[in-house]
C-alpha positions in Angstrom: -9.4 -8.4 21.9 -8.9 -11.0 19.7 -5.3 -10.9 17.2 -7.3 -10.0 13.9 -9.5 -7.2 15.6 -5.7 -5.7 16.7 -4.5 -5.9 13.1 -7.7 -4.7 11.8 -7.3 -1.8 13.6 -3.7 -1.0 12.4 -5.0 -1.6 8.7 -8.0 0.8 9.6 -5.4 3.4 10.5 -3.5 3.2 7.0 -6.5 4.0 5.0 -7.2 7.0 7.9 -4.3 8.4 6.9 -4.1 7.2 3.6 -6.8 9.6 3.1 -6.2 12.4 5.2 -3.1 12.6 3.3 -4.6 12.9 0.0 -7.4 15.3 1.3 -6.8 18.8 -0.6 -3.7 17.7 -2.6 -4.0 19.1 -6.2 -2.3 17.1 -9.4 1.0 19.2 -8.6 1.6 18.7 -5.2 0.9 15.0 -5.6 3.8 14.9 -8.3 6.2 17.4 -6.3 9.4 15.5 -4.8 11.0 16.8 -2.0 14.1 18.0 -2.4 13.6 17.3 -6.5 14.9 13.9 -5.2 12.4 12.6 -2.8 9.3 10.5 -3.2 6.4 12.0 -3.9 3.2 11.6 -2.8 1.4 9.9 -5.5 4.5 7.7 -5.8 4.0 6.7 -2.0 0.8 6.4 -1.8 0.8 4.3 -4.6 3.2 2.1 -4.1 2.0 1.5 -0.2 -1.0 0.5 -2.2 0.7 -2.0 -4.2 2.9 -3.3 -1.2 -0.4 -4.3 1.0 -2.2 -5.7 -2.6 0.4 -7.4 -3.7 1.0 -9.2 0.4 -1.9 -9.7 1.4 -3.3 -10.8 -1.8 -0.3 -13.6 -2.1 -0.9 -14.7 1.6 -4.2 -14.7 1.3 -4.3 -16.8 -2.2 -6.6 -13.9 -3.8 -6.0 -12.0 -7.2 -4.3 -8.6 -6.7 -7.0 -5.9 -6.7 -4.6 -4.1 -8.7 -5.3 -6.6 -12.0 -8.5 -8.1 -10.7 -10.5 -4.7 -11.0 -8.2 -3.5 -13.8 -6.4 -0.2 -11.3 -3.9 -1.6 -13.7 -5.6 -0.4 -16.6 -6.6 2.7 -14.9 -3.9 3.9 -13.9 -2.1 3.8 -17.4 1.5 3.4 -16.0 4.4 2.6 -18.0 5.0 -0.3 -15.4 4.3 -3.6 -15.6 1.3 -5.0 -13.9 3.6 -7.0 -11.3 5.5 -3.7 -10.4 5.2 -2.7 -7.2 7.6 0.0 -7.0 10.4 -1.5 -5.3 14.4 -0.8 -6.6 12.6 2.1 -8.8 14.5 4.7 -10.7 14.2 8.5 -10.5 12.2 8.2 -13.9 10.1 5.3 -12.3 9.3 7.8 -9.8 8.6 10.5 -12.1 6.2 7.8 -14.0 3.7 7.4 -11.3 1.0 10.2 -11.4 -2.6 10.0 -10.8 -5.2 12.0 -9.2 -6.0 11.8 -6.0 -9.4 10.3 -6.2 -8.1 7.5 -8.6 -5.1 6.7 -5.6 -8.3 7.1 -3.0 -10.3 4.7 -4.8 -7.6 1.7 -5.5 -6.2 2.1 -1.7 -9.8 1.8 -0.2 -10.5 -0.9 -2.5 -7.0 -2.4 -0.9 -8.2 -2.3 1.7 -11.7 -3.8 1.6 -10.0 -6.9 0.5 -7.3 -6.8 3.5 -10.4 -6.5 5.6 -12.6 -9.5 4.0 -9.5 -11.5 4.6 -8.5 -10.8 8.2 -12.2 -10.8 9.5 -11.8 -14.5 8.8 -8.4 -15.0 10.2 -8.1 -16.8 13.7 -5.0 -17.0 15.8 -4.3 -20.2 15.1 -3.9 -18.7 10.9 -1.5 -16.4 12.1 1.3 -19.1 12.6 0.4 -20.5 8.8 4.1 -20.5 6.7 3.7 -18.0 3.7 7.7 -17.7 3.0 10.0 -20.4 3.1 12.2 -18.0 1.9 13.6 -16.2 4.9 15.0 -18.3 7.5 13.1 -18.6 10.0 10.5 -18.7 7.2 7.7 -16.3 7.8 4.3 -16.9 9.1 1.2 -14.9 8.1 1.4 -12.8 11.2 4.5 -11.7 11.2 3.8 -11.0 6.9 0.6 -9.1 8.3 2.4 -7.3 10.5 5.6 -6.1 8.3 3.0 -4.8 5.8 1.6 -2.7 8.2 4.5 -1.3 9.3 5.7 -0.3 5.9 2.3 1.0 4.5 2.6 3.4 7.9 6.1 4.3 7.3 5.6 5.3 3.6 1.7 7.3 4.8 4.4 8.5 7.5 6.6 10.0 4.6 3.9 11.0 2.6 2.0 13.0 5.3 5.3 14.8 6.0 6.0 15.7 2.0 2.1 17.5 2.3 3.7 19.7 4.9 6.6 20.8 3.5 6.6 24.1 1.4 7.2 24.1 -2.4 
C-alpha cells in the first residue's frame, strides 16, 4: 500500500462518519450544546470542515472550497470568510447553524478536493516543507496527518453529543 492510499483511507473515514453523524439530526439537535456549554454539532462539524479546507487547500496551493464555491455565501455566517473557528467565543458558537444537508454538502465537497489532491501525491511529496513556522518545520505528511487526526477528534465529539439525551 502505497502512503497516499493509507491517508486516503483515513480522509475516507472522516466523511463516513462525517455523515453518519449528521444522518437523522434535526435543526435543534444540530444547535443543542452539551451541557449548555459544549460544542455542538453543527459547530463541529463545521468547523472540522473548515480545518481540512483551509490545510489542505494552503498545502496543496488550491483556493479554499469554502470561498471558491461560495459555502461562504451559503452559509450566511456572521464570520469572516478566513474564520475557521479556532479561539471562538460562546456567541461564535452559538452563530454557526445550518442544516444538515448544507454541512453534508460543503464537507463532501471538502473532501473531493482532499481526494483530487492526495491521489496525486507520492512519497517523495510527503517530505515537501509547508511550515517553516514550527521548528522542526512541518512537512506535508506530517500537515496531512495532524488534519486527520483533528477532523476525527472533533467527528469523535460530535458523534458522542448525537448520543447524549437533551
Amino acid at each position: 500500500m502505497k502512503s497516499n492510499e493509507v491517508l486516503l483511507d483515513a480522509f475516507g473515514r472522516v466523511r463516513e462518519n462525517v455523515e453518519a453523524t449528521l444522518e437523522g439530526l434535526d435543526d435543534g439537535s444540530l444547535a443543542r450544546r452539551p451541557a449548555g456549554t459544549g460544542n455542538s454539532i453543527a459547530w463541529l462539524i463545521w468547523h472540522l470542515g473548515r480545518v481540512a479546507d483551509a490545510q489542505v487547500a494552503s498545502a496543496a496551493g488550491l483556493d479554499q472550497v469554502w470561498t471558491s464555491q461560495d459555502f461562504a455565501g451559503r452559509f450566511g455566517l456572521p464570520l469572516t470568510e478566513r474564520d475557521t473557528g479556532y479561539g471562538h467565543s460562546s456567541h461564535q458558537v452559538d452563530a454557526v447553524q445550518a442544516a444538515p444537508e448544507l454541512l453534508l454538502e460543503y464537507y463532501n465537497a471538502v473532501h473531493r478536493q482532499t481526494v483530487e489532491f492526495v491521489n496525486t501525491l507520492t512519497d517523495q511529496d510527503l517530505d515537501r516543507i509547508v511550515d517553516k513556522r514550527w521548528d522542526p518545520p512541518v512537512t506535508l505528511g506530517v500537515r496531512l496527518v495532524s488534519t486527520i487526526a483533528d477532523c476525527l477528534q472533533h467527528v469523535g465529539q460530535a458523534a458522542y453529543a448525537k448520543g447524549l439525551k437533551a
